[in-house]
C-alpha positions in Angstrom: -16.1 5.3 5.2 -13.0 6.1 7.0 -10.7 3.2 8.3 -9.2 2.9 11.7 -6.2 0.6 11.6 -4.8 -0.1 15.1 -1.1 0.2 14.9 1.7 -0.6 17.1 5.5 0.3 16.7 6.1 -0.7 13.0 4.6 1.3 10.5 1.2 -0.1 8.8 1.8 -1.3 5.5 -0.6 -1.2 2.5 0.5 -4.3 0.4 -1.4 -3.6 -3.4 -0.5 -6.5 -5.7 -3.3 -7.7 -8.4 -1.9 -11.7 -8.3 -3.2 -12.9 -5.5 -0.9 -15.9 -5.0 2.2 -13.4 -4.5 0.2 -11.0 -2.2 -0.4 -13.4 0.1 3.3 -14.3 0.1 4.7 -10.6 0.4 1.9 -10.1 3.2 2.8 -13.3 5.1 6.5 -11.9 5.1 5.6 -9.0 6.5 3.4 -9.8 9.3 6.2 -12.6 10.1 8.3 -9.2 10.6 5.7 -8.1 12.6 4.1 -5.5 10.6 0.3 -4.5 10.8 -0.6 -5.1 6.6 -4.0 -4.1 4.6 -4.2 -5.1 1.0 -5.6 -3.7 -2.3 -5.9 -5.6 -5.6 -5.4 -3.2 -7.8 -4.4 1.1 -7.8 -8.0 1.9 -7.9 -9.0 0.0 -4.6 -5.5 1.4 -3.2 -6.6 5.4 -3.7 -9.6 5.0 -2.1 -7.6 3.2 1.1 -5.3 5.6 1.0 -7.9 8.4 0.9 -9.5 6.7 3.8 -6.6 5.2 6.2 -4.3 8.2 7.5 -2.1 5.8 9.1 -0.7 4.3 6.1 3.1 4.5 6.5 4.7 2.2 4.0 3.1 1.3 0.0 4.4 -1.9 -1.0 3.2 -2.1 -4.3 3.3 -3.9 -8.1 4.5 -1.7 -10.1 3.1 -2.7 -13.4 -1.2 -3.4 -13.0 -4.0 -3.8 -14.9 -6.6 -0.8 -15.0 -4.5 2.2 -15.8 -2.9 3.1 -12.2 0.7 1.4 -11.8 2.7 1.6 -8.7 3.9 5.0 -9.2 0.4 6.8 -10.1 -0.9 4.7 -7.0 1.8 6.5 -4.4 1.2 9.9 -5.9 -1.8 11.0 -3.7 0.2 10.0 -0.4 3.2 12.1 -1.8 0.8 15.1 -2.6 -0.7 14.8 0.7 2.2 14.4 2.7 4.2 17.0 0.8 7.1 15.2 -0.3 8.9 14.6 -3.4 10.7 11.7 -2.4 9.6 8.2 -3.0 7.0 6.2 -0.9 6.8 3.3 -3.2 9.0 0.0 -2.0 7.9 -1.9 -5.7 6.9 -5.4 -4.7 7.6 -7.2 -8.1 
């Protein structure tokens, strides 16, 4: 399934945080900033919306999760895909 996220000026955010308590905190700080936010619980969950949503512009994400994929292994398709070496990942705790 391929997601269609409508998005305005800012950049659409995908927030990926396994406590949910502090990612509903970090997302209601963002939208506040006015920025369009989809959430993952977890780096597996995040792959396949990053697979799926091409207009993913900013990764907000734990760095440390359970299941195997941290922050960093969950930005590296969206690096490979986009070509660039330089970081992606804004860590979120």
């Amino acid at each position: 399934m391929i997601y269609r996220v409508r998005v305005g000026e800012k950049p659409l955010v995908l927030l990926v945080e396994d406590e949910p308590d502090v990612r509903r905190i970090i997302h209601l700080q963002l939208t506040e900033l006015g920025y369009p936010v989809i959430e993952a619980a977890n780096g597996t969950e995040a792959t396949r919306m990053i697979e799926n949503v091409p207009d993913i512009g900013v990764l907000v994400t734990d760095m440390v999760m359970p299941g195997g994929l941290g922050g960093w292994e969950t930005g590296s398709p969206i690096r490979k895909a986009r070509n660039s070496s330089r970081p992606f990942t804004v860590p979120a705790t």
